[in-house]
DRENDO-1510 file (C-alpha; in Angstrom, 1 decimal, always signed):
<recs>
REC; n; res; u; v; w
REC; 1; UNK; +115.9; +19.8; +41.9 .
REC; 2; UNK; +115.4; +20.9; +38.5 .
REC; 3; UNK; +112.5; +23.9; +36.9 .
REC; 4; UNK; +110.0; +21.8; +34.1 .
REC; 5; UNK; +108.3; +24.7; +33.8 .
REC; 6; UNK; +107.9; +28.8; +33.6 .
REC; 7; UNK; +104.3; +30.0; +32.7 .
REC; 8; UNK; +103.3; +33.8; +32.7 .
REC; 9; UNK; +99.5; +34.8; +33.7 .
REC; 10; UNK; +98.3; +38.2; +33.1 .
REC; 11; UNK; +95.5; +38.9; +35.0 .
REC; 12; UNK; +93.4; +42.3; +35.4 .
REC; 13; UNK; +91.6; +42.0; +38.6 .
REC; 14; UNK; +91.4; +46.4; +38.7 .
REC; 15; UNK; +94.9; +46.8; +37.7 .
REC; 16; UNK; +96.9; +44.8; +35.0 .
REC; 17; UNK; +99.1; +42.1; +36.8 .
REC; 18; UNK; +102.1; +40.5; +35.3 .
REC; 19; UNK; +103.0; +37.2; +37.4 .
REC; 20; UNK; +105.6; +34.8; +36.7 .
REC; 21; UNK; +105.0; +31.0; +38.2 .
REC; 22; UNK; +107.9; +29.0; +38.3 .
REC; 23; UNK; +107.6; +24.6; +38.8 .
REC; 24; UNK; +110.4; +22.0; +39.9 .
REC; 25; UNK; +110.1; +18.8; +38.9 .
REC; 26; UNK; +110.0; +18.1; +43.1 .
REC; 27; UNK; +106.0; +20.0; +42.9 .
REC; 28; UNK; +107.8; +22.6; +44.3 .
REC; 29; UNK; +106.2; +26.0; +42.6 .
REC; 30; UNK; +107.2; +29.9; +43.2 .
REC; 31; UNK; +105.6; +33.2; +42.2 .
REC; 32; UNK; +107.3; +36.6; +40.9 .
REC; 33; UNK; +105.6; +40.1; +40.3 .
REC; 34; UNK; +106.5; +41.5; +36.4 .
REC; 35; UNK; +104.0; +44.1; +36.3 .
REC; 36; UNK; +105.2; +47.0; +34.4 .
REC; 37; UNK; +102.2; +49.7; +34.4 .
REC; 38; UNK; +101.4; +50.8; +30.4 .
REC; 39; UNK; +103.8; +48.6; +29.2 .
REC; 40; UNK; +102.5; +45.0; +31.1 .
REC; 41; UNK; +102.3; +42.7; +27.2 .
REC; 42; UNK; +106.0; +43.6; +26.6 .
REC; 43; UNK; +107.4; +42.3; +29.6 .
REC; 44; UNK; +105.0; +39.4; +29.3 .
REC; 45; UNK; +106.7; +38.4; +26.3 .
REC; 46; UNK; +110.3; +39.6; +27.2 .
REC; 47; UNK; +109.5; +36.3; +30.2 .
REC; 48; UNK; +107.8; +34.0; +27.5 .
REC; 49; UNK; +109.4; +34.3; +24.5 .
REC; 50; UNK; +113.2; +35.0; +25.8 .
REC; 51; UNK; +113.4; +34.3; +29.1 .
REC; 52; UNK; +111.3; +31.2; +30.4 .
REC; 53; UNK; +112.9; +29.1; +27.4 .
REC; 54; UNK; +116.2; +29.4; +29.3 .
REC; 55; UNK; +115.1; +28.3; +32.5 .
REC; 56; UNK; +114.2; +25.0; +31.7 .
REC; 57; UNK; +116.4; +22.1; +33.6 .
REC; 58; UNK; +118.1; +24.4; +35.7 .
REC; 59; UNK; +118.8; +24.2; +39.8 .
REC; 60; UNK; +116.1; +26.4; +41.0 .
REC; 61; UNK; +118.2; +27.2; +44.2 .
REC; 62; UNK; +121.1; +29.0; +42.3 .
REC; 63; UNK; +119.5; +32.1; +42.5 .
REC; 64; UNK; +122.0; +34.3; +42.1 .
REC; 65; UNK; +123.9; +32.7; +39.4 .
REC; 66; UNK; +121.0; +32.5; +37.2 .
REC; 67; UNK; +120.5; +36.2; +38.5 .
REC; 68; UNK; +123.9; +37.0; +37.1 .
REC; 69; UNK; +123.0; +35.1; +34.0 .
REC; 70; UNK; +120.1; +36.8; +32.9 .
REC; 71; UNK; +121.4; +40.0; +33.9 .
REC; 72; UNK; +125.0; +39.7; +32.1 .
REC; 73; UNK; +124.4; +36.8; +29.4 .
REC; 74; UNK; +122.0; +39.0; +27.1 .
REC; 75; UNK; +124.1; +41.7; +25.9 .
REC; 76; UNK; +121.1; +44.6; +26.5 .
REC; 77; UNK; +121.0; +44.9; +29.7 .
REC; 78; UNK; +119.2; +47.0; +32.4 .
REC; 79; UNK; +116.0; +49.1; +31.3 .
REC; 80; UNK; +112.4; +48.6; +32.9 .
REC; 81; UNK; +111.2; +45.9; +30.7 .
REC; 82; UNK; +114.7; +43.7; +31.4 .
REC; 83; UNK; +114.5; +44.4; +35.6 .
REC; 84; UNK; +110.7; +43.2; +35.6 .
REC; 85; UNK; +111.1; +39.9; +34.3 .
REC; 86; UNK; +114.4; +39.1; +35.8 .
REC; 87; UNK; +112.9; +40.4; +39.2 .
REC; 88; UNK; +109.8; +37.7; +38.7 .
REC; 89; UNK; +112.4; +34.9; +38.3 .
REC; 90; UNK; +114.7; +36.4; +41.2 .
REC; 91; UNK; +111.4; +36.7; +43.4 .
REC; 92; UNK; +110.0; +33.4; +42.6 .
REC; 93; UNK; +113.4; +31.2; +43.0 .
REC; 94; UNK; +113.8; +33.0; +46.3 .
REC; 95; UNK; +110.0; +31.8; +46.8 .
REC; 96; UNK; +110.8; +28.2; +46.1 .
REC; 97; UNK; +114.4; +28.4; +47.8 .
REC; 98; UNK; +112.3; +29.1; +51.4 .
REC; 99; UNK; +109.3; +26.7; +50.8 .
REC; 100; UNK; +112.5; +24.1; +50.3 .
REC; 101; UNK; +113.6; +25.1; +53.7 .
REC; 102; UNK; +110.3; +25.5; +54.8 .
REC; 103; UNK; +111.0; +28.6; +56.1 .
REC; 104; UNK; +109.4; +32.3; +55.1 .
REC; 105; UNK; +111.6; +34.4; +52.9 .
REC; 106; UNK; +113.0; +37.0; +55.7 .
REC; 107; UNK; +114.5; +34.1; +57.7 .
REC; 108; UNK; +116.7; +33.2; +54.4 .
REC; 109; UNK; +117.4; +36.9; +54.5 .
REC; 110; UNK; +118.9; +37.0; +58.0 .
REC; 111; UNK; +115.6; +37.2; +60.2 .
REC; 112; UNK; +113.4; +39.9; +61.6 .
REC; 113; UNK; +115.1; +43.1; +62.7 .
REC; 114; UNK; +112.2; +44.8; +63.8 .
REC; 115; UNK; +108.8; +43.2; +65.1 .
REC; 116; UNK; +106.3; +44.5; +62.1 .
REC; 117; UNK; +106.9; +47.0; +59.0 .
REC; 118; UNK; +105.6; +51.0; +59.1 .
REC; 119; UNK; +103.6; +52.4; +56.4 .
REC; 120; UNK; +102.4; +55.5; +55.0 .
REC; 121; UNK; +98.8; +56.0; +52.8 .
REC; 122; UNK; +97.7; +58.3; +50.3 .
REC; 123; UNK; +95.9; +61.2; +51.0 .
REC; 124; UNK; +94.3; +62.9; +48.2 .
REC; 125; UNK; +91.4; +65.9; +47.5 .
REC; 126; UNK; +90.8; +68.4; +45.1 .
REC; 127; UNK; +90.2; +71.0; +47.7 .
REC; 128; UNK; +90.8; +71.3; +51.4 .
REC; 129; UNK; +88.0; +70.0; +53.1 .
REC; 130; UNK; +88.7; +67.2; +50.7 .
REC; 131; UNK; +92.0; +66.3; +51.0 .
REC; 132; UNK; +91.0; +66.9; +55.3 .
REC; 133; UNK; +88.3; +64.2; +55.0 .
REC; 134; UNK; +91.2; +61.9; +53.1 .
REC; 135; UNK; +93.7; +62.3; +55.7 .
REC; 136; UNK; +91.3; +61.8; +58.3 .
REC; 137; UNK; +90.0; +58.7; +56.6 .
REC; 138; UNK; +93.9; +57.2; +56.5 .
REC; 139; UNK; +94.3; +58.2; +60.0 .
REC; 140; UNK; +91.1; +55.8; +61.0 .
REC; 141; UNK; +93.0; +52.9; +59.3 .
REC; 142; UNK; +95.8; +53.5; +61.6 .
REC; 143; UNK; +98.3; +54.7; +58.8 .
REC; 144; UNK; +101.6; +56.4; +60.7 .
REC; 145; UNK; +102.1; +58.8; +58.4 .
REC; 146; UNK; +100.4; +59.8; +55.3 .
REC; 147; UNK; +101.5; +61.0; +51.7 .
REC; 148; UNK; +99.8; +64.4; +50.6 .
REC; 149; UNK; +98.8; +65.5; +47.3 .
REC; 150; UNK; +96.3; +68.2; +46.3 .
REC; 151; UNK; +94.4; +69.6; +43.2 .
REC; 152; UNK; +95.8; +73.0; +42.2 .
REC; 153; UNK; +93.3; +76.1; +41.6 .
REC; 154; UNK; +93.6; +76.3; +37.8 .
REC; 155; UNK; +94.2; +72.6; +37.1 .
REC; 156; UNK; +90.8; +70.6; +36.1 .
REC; 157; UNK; +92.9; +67.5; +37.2 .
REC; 158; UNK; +96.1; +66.2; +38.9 .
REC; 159; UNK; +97.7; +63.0; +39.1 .
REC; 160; UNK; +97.3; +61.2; +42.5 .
REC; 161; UNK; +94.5; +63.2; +42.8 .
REC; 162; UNK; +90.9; +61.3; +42.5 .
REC; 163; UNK; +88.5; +63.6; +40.4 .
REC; 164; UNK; +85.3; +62.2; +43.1 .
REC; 165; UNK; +85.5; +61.7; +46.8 .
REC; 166; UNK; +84.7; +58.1; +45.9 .
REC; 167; UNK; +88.4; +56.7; +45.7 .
REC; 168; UNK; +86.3; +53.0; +44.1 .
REC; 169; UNK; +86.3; +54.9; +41.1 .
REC; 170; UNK; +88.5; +54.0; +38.0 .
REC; 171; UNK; +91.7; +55.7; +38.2 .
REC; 172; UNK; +92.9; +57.8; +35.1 .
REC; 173; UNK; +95.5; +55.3; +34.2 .
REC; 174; UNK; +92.7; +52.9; +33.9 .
REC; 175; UNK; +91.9; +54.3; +30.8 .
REC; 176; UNK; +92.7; +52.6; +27.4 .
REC; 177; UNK; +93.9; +55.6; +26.3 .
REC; 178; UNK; +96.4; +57.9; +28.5 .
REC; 179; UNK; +94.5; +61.0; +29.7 .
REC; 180; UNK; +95.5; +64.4; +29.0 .
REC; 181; UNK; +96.3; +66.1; +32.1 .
REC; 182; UNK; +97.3; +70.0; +32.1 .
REC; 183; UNK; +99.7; +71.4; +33.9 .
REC; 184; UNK; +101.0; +74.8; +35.7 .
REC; 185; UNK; +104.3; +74.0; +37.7 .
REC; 186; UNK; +104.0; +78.0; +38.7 .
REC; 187; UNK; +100.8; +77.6; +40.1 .
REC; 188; UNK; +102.0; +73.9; +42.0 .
REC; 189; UNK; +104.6; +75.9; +43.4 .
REC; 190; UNK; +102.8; +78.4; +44.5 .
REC; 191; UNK; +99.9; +76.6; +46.0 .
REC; 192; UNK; +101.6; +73.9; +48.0 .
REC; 193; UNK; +103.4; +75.3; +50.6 .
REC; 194; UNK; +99.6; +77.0; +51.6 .
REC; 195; UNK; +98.5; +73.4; +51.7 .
REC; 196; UNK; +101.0; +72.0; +54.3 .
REC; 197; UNK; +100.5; +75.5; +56.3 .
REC; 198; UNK; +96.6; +74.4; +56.2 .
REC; 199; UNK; +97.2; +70.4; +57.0 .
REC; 200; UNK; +99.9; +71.1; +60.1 .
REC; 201; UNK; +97.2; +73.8; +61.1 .
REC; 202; UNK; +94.4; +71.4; +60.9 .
REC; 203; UNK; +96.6; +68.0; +62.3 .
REC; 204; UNK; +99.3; +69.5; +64.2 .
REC; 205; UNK; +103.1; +69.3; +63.6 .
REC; 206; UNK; +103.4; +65.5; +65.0 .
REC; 207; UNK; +101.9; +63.6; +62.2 .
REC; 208; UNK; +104.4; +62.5; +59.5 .
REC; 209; UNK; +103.5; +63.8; +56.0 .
REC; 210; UNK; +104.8; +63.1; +52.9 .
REC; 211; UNK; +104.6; +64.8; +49.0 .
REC; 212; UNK; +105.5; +63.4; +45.9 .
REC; 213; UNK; +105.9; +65.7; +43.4 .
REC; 214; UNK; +106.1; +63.3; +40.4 .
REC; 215; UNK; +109.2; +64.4; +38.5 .
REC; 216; UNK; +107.7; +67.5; +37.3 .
REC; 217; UNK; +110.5; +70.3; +38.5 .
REC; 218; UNK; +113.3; +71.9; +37.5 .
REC; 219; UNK; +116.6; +71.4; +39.6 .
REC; 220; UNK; +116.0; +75.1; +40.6 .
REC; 221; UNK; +112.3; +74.7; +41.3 .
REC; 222; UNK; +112.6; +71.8; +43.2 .
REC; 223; UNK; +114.9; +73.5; +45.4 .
REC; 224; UNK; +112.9; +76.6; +45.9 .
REC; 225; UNK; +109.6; +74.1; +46.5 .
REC; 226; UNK; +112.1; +72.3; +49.3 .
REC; 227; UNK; +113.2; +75.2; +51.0 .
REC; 228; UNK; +109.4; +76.6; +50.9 .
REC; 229; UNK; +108.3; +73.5; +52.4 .
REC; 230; UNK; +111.1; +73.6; +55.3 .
REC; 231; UNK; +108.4; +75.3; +58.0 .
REC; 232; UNK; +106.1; +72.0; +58.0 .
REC; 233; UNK; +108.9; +69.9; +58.6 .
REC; 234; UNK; +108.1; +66.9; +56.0 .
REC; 235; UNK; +109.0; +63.3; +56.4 .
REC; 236; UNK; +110.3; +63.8; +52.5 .
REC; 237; UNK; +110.0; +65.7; +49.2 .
REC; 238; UNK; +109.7; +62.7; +46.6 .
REC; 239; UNK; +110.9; +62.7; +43.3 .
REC; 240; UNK; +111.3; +66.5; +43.6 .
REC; 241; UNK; +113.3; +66.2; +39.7 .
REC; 242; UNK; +114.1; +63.9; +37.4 .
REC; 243; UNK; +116.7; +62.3; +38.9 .
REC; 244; UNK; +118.3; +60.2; +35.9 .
REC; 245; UNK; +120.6; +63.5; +36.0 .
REC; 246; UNK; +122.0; +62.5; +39.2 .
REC; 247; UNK; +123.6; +65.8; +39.2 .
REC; 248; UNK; +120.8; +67.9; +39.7 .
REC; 249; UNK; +120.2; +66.6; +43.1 .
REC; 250; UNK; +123.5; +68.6; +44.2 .
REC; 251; UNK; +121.6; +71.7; +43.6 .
REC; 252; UNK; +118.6; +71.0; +45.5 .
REC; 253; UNK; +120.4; +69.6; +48.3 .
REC; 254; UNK; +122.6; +72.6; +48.9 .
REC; 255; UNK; +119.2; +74.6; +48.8 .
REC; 256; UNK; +117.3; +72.9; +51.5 .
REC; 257; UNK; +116.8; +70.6; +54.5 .
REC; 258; UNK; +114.0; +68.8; +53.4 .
REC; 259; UNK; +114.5; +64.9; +53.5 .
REC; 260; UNK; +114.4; +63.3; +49.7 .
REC; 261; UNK; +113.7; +60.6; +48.4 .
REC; 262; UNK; +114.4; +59.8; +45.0 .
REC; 263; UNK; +114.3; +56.4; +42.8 .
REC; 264; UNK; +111.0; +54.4; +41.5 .
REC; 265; UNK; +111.7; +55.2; +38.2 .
REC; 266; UNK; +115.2; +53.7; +39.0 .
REC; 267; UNK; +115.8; +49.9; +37.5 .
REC; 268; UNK; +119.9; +49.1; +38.7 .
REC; 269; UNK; +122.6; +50.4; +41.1 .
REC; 270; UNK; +124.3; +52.7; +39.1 .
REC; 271; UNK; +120.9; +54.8; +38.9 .
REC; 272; UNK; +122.1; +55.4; +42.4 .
REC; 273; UNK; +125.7; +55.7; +42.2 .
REC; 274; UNK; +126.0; +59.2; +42.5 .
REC; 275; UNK; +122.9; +59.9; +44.9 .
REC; 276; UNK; +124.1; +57.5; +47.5 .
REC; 277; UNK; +127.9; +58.3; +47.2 .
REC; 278; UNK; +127.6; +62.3; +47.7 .
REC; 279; UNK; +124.6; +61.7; +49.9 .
REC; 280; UNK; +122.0; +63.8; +47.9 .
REC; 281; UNK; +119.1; +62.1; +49.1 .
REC; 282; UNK; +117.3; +60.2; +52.4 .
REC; 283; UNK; +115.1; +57.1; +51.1 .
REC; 284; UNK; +115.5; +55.1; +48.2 .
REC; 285; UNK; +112.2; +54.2; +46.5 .
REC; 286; UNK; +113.4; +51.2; +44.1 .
REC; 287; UNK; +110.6; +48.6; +44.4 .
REC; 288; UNK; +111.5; +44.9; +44.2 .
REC; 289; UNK; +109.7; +44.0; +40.8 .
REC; 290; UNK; +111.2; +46.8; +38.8 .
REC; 291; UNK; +114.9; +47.0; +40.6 .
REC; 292; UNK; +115.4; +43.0; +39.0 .
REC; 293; UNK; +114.2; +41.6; +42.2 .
REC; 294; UNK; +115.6; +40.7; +46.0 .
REC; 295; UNK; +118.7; +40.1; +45.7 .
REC; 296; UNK; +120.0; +43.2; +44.0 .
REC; 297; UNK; +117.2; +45.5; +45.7 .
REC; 298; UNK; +119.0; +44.0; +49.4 .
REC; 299; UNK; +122.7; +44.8; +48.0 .
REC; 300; UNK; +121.1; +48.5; +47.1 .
REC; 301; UNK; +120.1; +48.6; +50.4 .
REC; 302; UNK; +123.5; +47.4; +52.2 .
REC; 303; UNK; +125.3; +50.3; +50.2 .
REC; 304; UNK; +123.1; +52.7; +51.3 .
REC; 305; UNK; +123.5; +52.0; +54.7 .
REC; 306; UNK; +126.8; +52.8; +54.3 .
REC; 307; UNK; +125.6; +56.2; +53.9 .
REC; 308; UNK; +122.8; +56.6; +56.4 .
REC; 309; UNK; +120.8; +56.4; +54.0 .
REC; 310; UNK; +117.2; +54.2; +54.3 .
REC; 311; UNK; +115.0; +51.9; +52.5 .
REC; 312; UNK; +111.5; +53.0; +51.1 .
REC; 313; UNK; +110.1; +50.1; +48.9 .
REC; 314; UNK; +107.7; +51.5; +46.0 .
REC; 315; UNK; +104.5; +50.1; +46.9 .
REC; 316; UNK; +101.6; +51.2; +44.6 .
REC; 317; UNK; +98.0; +49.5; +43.9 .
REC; 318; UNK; +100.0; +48.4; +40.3 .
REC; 319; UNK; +102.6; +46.3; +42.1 .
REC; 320; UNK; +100.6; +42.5; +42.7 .
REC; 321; UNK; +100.7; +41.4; +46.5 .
REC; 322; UNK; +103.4; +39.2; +44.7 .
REC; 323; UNK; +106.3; +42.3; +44.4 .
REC; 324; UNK; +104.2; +43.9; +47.9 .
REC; 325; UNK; +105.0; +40.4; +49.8 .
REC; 326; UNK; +108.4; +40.5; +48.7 .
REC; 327; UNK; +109.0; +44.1; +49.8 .
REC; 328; UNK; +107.5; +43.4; +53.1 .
REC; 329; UNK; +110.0; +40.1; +53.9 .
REC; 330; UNK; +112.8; +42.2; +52.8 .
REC; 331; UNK; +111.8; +45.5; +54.8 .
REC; 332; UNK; +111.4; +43.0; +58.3 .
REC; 333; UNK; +114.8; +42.0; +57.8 .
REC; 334; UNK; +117.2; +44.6; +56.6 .
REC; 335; UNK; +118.8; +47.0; +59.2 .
REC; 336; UNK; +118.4; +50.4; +57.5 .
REC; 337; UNK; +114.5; +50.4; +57.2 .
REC; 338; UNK; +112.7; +53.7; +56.9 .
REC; 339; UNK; +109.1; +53.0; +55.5 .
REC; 340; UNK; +106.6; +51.1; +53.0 .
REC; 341; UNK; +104.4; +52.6; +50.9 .
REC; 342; UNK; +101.0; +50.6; +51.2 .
REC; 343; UNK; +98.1; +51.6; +48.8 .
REC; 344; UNK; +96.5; +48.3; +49.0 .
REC; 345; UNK; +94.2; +46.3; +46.6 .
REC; 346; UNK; +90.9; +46.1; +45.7 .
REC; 347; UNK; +89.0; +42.9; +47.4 .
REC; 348; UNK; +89.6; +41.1; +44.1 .
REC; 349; UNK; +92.6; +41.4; +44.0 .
REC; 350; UNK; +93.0; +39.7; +47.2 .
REC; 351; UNK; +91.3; +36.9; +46.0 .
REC; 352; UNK; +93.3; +36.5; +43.2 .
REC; 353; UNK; +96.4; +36.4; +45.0 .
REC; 354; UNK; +95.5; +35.4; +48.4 .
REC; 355; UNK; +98.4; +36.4; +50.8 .
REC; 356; UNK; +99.8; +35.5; +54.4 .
REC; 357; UNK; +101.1; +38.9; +54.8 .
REC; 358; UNK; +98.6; +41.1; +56.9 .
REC; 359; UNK; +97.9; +44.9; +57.5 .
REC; 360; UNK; +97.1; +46.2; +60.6 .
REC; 361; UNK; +97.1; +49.4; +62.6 .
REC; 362; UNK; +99.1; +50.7; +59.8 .
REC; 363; UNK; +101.8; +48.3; +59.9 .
REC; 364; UNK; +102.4; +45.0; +57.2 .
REC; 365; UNK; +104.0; +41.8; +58.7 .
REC; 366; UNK; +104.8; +39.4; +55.7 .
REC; 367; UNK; +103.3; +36.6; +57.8 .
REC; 368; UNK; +105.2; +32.5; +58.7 .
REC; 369; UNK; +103.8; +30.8; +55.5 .
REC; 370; UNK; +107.0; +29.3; +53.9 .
REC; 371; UNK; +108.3; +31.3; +50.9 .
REC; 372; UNK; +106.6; +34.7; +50.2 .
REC; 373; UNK; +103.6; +33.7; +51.4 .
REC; 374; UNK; +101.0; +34.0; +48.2 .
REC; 375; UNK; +99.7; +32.4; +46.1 .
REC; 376; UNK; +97.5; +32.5; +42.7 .
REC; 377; UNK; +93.6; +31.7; +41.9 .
REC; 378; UNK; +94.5; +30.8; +38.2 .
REC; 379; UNK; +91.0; +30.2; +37.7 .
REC; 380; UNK; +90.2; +33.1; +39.0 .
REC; 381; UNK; +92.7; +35.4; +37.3 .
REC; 382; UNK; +92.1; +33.6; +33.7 .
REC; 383; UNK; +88.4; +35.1; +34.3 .
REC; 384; UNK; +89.5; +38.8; +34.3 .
REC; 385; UNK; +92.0; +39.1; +31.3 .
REC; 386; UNK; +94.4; +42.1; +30.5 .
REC; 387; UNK; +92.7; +45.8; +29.7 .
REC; 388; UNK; +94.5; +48.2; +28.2 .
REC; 389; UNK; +95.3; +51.0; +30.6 .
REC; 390; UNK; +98.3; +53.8; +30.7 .
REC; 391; UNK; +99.5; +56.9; +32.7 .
REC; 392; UNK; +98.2; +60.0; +32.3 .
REC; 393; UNK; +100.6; +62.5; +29.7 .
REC; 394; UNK; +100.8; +66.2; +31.6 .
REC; 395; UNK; +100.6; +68.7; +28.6 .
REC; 396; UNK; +101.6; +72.8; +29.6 .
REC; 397; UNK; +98.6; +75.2; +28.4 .
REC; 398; UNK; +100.9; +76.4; +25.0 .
REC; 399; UNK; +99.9; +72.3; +24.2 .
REC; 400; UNK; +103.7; +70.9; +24.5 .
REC; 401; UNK; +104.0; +67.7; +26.6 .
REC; 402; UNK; +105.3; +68.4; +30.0 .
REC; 403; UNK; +109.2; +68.2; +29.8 .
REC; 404; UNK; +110.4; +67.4; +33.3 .
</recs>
């Protein structure tokens, strides 16, 4: 068997999708996820221009030598941009390597350890009745566990935060221009810890809760927010720091017992090293289409284990149900599971990449359809082109961009 062709679709069906579709010369075809949110066009012609040209007449089922060779033959290496489009070809030979077999992706992987795949939701409001209605709302979907985030008195917005109760509406990083967000880490810290007081009051001390805290802290603070945090017993403090100073999480750990989890940002192994090897956090976040794809996001996860440490795949709406279908055959079959984010899609999206993976009562199961299980409406998706859209940027009130 031999690859005749690579072609790379971008497709905006309420995010910006970057998929990768890979074709044998046996009609044999597999899909990867390269969306990169803000930066979706560069990795689209990282694939087209450098990569797909070197695919051409190669065995599709040497997945990790051609891993290996993407990886180590270009002589810049790692970075967001690199990871994303060698994830879509790792993720899309792994796709074709179990419709070969006919077989779904988790059984090449070692089979099911566990019978379906947790998740948490978002949980979101500007105030407190608000954010109760939220929770509530994720609850009724039969969510396990849900991630909490708040507006701050002071703060006109907050990221992760919808600025209307309707949660249809256009998030603010589906703008063409990033949003400028302020920001008060004093008033953050002092206003979440009365938040979780008010949410265990309101939903008792059984429900798992969750709070990402999106980089924005100092080593110091994000101690002091873990130890202040310690009463409502969280299921994790995420991204508490920036963690590409893998020292810093030395400090917050010796400050508090607060489970952490740390590494979306994170595109390689040796983001990790020294987080896994001193055992400074709980979870690791990588998420298949922006850690270079299956095969080096399942070795992360056998060294964690090592360390007791668990898997916590990043799962937002901006990764396709490509990188989500991936996760969830990979989270069914590795031992140290801990949880999936699932933020879902919007009903287009769906139809864009219809799926065999299913969500139900809170849990995903990635479903018996050989490979990963989706496929792509390129009819469809060629009707909804790419739309400029970024992050929001966090400026402090003296005007300076937000430094942590």
């Amino acid at each position: 068997m031999k690859i005749v062709d690579a072609q790379v679709v971008v497709t905006s069906p309420g995010r910006n999708f970057v998929t990768l579709r890979i074709t044998t010369d046996e009609g044999l075809s597999g899909l990867g996820d390269a969306t990169l949110n803000g930066r979706e066009l560069a990795v689209a012609a990282y694939l087209r221009d450098h990569v797909a040209p070197l695919l051409i007449g190669i065995d599709p089922h040497r997945v990790e030598d051609t891993w290996q060779s993407l990886y180590r033959g270009a002589y810049w290496r790692r970075g967001p941009v690199t990871m994303a489009a060698i994830a879509a070809v790792d993720v899309a030979l792994w796709d074709i390597k179990a419709k070969a077999a006919g077989l779904p992706l988790y059984q090449l992987l070692g089979g099911a350890s566990r019978e379906r795949v947790a998740t948490y939701g978002h949980a979101d409001g500007r105030d407190l009745p608000e954010l109760f209605d939220s929770i509530r709302a994720r609850l009724a979907e039969g969510y396990p566990a849900i991630r909490v985030q708040t507006g701050i008195p002071g703060l006109k917005t907050v990221y992760g935060v919808h600025s209307s109760p309707d949660r249809a509406e256009a998030a603010p990083h589906q703008q063409a221009r990033p949003v400028v967000e302020d920001w008060d880490t004093a008033a953050y810290l002092r206003h979440i810890p009365t938040v979780f007081e008010a949410v265990r009051g309101e939903f008792g001390p059984e429900l798992p809760l969750l709070h990402d805290a999106h980089h924005r802290l100092t080593p110091a603070q994000a101690a002091q927010l873990g130890k202040d945090l310690e009463p409502y017993r969280l299921f994790w403090l995420e991204d508490c720091t920036p963690a590409e100073n893998q020292e810093a999480l030395r400090l917050v750990r010796r400050h508090t017992t607060t489970p952490l989890a740390i590494g979306e940002v994170f595109n390689t192994v040796y983001d990790y090293q020294t987080l896994i090897g001193e055992q400074l956090i709980d979870y690791v976040r990588s998420a298949v289409t922006h850690f270079g794809g299956v095969s080096p996001l399942r070795k992360l996860f056998d060294f964690a284990a090592q360390y007791q440490i668990k898997s916590a795949i990043h799962g937002p709406e901006d990764i396709s149900p490509v990188g989500m279908a991936a996760a969830v055959h990979l989270d069914l079959a590795i031992h140290n599971f801990g949880i999936q984010e699932y933020a879902g899609h919007t009903p287009l999206t769906h139809e864009v990449f219809p799926h065999a993976y299913t969500f139900t009562d809170g849990h995903l199961h990635p479903g018996e359809a050989p490979g990963i299980g989706v496929e792509l409406n390129e009819e469809l998706a060629s009707a909804h082109p790419y739309e400029a859209a970024y992050l929001p940027v966090n400026r402090l009130q003296d005007g300076s961009v937000h430094d942590w």
